[in-house]
N, CA, C, O and CB atoms as a CASP TS submission, in Angstrom:
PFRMAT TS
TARGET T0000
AUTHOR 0000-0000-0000
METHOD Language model
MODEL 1
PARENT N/A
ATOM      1  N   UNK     1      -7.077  63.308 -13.205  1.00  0.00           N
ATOM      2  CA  UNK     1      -7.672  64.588 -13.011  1.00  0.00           C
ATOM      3  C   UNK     1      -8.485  64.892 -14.259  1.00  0.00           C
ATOM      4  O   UNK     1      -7.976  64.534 -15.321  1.00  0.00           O
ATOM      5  CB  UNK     1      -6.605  65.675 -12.728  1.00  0.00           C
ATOM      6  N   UNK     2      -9.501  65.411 -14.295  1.00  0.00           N
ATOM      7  CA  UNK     2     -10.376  65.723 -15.142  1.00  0.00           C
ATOM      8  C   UNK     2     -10.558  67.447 -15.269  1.00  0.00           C
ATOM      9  O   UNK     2     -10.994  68.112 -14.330  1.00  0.00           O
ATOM     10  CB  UNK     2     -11.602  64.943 -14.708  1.00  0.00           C
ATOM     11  N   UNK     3     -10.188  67.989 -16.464  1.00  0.00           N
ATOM     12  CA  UNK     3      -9.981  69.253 -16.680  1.00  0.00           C
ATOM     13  C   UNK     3     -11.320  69.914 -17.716  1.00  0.00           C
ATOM     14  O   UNK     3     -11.389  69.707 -18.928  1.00  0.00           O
ATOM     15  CB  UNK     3      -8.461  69.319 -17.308  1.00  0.00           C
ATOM     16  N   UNK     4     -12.035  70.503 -17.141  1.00  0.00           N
ATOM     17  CA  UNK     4     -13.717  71.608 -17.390  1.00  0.00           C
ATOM     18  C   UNK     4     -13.004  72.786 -17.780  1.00  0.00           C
ATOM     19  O   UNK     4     -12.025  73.372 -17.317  1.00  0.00           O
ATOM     20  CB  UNK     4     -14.978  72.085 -15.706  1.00  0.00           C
ATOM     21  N   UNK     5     -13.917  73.011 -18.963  1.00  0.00           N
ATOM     22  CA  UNK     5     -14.030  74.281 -18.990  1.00  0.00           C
ATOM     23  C   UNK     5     -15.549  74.740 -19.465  1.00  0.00           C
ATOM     24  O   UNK     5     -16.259  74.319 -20.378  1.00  0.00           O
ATOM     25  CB  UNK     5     -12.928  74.761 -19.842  1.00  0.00           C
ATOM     26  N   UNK     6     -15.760  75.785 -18.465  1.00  0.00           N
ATOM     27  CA  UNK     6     -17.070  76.762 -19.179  1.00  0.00           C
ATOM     28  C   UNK     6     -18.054  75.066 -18.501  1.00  0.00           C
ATOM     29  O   UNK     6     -19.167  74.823 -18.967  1.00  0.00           O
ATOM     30  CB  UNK     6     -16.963  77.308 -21.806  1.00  0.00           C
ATOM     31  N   UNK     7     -17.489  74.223 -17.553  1.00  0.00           N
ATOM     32  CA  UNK     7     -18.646  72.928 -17.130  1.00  0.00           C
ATOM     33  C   UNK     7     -18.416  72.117 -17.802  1.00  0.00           C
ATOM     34  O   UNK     7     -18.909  71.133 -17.250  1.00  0.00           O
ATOM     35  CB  UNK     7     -20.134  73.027 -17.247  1.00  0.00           C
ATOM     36  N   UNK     8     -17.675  71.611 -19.280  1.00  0.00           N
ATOM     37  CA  UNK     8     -17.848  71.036 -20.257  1.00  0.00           C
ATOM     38  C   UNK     8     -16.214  70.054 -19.870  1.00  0.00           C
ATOM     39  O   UNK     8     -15.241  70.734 -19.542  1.00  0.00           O
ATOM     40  CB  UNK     8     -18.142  72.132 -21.667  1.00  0.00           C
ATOM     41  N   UNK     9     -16.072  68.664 -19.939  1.00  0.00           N
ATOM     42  CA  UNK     9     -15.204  67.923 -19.756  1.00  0.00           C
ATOM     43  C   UNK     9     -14.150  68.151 -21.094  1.00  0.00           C
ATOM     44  O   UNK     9     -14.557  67.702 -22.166  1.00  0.00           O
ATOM     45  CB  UNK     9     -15.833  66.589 -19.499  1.00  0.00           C
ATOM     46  N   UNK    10     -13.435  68.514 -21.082  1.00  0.00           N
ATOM     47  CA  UNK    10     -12.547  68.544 -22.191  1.00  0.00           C
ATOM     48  C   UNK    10     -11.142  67.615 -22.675  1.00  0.00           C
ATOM     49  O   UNK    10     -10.463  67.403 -23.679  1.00  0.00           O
ATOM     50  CB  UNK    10     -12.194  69.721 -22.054  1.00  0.00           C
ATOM     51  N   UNK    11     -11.229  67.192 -21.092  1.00  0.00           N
ATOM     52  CA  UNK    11      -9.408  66.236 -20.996  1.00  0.00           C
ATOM     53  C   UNK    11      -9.101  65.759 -19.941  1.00  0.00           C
ATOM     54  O   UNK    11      -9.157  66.421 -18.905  1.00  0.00           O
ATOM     55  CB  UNK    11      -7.979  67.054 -21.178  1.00  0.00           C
ATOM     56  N   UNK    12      -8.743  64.618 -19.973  1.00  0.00           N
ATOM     57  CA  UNK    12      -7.866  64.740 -18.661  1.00  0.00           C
ATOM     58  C   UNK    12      -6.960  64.473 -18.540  1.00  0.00           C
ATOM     59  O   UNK    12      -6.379  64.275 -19.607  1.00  0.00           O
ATOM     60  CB  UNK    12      -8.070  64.324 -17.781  1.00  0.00           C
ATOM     61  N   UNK    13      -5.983  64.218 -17.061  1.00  0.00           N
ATOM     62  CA  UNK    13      -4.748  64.294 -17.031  1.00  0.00           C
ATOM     63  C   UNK    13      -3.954  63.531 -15.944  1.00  0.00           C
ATOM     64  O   UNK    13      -4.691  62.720 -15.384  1.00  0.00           O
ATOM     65  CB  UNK    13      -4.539  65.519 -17.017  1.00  0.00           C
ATOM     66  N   UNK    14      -2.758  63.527 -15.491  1.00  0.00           N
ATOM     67  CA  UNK    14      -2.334  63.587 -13.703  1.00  0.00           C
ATOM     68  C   UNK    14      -1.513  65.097 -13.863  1.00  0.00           C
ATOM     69  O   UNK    14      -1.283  65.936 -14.735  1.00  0.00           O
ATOM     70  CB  UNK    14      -0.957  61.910 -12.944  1.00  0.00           C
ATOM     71  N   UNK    15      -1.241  64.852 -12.438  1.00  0.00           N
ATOM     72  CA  UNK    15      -0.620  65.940 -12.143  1.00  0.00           C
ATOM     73  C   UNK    15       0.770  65.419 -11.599  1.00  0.00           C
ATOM     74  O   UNK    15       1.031  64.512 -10.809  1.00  0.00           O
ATOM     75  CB  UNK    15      -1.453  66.798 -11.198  1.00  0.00           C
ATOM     76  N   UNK    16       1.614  66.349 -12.328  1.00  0.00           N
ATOM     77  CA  UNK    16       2.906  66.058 -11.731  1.00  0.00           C
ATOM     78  C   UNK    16       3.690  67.321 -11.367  1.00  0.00           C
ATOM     79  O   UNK    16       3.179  68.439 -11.421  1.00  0.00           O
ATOM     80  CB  UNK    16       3.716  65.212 -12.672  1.00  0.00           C
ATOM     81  N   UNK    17       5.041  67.078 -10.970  1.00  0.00           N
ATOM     82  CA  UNK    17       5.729  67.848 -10.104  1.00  0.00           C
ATOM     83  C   UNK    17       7.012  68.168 -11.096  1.00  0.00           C
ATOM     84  O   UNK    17       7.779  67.254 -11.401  1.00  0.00           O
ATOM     85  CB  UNK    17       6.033  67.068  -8.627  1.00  0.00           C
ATOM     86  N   UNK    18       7.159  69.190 -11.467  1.00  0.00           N
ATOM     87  CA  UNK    18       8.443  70.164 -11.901  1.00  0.00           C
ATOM     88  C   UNK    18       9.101  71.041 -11.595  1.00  0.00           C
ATOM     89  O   UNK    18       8.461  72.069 -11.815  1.00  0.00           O
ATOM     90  CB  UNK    18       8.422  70.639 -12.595  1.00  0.00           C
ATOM     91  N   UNK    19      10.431  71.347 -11.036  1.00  0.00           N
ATOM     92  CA  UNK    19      11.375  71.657 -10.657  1.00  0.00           C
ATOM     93  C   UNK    19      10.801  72.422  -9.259  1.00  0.00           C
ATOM     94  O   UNK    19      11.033  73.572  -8.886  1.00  0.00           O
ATOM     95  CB  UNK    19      12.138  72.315 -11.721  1.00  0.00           C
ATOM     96  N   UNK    20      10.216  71.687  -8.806  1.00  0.00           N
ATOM     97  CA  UNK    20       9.280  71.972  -6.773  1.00  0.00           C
ATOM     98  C   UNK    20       8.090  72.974  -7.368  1.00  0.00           C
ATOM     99  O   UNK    20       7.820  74.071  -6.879  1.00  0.00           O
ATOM    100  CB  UNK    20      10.678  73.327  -4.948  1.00  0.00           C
ATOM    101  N   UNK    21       7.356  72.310  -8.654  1.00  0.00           N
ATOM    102  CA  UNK    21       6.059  73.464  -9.493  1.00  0.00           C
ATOM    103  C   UNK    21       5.322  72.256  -9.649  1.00  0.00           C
ATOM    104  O   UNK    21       5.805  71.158  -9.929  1.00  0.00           O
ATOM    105  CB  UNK    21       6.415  74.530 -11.294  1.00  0.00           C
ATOM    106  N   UNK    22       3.667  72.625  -9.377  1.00  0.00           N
ATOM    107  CA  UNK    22       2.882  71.030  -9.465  1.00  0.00           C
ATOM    108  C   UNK    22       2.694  71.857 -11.392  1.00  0.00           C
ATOM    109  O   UNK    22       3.238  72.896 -11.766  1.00  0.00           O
ATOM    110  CB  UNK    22       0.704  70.548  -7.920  1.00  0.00           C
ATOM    111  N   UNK    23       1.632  70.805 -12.353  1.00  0.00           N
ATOM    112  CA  UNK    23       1.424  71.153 -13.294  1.00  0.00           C
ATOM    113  C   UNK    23       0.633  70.133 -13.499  1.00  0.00           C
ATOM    114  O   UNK    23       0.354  69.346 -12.595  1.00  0.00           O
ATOM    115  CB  UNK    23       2.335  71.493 -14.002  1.00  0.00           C
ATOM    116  N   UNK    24       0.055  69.998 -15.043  1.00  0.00           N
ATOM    117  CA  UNK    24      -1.166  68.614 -15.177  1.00  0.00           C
ATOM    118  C   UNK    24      -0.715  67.840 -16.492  1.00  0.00           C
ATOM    119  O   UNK    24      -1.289  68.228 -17.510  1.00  0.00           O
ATOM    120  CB  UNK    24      -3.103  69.218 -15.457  1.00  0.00           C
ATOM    121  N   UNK    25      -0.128  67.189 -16.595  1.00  0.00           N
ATOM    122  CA  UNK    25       0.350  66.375 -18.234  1.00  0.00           C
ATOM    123  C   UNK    25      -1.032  65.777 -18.570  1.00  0.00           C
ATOM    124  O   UNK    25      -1.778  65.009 -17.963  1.00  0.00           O
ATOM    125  CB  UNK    25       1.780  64.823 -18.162  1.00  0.00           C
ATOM    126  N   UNK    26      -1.130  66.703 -20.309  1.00  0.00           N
ATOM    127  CA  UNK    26      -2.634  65.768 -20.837  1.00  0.00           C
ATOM    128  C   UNK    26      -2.475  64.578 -20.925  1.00  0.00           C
ATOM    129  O   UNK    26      -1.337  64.123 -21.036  1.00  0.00           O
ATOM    130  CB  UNK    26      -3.257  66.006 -22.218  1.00  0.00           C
ATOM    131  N   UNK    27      -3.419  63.888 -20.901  1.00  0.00           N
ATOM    132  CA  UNK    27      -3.264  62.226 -21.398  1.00  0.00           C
ATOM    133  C   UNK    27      -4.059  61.782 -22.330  1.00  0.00           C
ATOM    134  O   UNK    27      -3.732  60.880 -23.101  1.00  0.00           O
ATOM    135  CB  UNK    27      -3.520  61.208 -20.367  1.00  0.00           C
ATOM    136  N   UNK    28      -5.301  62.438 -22.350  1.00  0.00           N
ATOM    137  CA  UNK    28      -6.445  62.566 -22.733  1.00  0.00           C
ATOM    138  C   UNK    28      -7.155  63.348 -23.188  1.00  0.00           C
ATOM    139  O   UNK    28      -7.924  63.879 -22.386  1.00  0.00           O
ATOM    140  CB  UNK    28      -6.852  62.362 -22.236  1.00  0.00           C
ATOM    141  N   UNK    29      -7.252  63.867 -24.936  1.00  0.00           N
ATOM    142  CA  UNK    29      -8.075  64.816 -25.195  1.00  0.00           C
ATOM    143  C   UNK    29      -9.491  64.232 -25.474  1.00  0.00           C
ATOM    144  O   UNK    29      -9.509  63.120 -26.002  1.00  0.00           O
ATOM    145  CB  UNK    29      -7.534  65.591 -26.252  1.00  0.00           C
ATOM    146  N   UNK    30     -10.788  64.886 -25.167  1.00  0.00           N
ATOM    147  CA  UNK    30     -11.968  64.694 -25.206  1.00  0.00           C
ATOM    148  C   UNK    30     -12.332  64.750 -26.721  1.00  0.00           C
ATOM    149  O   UNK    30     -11.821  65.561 -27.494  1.00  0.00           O
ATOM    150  CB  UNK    30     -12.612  65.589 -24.330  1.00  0.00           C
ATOM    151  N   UNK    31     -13.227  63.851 -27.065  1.00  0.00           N
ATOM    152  CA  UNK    31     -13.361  64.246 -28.838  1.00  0.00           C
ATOM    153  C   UNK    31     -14.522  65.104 -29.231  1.00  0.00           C
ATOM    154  O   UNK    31     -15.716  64.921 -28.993  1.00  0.00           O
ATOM    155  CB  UNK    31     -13.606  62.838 -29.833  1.00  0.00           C
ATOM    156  N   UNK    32     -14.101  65.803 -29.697  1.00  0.00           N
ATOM    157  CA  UNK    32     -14.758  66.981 -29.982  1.00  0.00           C
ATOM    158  C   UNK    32     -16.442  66.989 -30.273  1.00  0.00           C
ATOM    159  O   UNK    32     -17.166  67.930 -29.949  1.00  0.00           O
ATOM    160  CB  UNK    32     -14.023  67.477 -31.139  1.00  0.00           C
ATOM    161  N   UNK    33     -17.016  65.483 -31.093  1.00  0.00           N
ATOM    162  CA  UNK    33     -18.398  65.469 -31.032  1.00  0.00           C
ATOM    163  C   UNK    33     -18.906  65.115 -29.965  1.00  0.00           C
ATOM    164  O   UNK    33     -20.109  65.045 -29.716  1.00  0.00           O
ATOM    165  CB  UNK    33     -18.912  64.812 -31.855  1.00  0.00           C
ATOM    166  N   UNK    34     -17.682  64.782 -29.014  1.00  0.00           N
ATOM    167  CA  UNK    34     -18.655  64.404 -27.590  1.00  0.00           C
ATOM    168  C   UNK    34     -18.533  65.594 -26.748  1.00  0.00           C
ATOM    169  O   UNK    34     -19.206  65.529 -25.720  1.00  0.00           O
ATOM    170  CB  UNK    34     -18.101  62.967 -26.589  1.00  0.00           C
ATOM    171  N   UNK    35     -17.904  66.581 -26.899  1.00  0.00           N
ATOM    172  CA  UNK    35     -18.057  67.431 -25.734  1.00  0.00           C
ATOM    173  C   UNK    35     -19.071  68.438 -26.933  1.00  0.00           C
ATOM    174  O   UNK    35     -19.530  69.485 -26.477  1.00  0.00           O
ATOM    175  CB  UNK    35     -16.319  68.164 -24.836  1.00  0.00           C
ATOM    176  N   UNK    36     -19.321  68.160 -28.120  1.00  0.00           N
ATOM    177  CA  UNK    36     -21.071  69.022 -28.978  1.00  0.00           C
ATOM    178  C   UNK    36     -22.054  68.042 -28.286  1.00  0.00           C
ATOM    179  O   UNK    36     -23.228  68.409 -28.239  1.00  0.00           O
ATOM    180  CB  UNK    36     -21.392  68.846 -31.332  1.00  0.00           C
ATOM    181  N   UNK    37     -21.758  66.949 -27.792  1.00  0.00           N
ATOM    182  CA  UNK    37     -22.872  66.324 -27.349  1.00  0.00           C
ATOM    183  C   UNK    37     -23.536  67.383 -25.636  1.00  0.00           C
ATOM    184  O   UNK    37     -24.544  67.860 -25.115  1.00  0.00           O
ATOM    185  CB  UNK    37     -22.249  64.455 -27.094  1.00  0.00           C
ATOM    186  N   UNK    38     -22.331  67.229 -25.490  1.00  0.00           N
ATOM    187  CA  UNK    38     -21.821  67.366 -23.454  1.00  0.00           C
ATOM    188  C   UNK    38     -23.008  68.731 -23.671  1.00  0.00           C
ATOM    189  O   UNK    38     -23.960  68.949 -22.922  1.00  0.00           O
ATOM    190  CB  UNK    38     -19.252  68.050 -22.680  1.00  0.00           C
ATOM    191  N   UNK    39     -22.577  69.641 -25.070  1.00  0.00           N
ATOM    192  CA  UNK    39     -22.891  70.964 -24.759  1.00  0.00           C
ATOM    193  C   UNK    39     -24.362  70.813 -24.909  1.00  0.00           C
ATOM    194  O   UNK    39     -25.088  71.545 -24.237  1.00  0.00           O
ATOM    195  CB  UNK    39     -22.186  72.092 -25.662  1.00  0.00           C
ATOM    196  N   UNK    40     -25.002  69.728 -25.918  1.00  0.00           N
ATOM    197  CA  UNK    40     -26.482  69.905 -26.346  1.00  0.00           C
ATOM    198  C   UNK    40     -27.391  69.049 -25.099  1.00  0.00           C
ATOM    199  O   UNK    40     -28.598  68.854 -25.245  1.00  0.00           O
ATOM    200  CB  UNK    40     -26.747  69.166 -28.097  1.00  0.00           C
ATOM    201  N   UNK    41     -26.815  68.686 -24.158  1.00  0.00           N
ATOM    202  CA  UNK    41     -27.559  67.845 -22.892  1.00  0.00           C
ATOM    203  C   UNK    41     -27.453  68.906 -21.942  1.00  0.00           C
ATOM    204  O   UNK    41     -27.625  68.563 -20.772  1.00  0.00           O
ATOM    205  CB  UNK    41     -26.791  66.303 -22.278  1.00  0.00           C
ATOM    206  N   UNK    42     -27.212  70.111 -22.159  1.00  0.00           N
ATOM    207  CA  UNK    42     -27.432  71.173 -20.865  1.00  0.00           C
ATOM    208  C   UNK    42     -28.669  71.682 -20.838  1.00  0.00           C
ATOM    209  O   UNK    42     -28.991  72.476 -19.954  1.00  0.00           O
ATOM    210  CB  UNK    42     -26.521  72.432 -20.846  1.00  0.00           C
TER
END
């Protein structure tokens, strides 16, 4: 799963299941000069 904010890729994740509650475990944080990149290609 791939988690946006404000359009901008920030992380991603899966989603899993807690106590019958879905939720998203990060796996993946985005590095920070690439989502200054993400922001200067809009």
């Amino acid at each position: 799963m791939e988690i946006f904010i404000n359009g901008l890729l920030i992380a991603r994740g899966e989603v899993v299941v807690v106590n019958e509650r879905f939720g998203i475990r990060v796996t993946d944080v985005i590095d920070p000069m690439e989502i200054i990149r993400q922001k200067a290609m809009e």
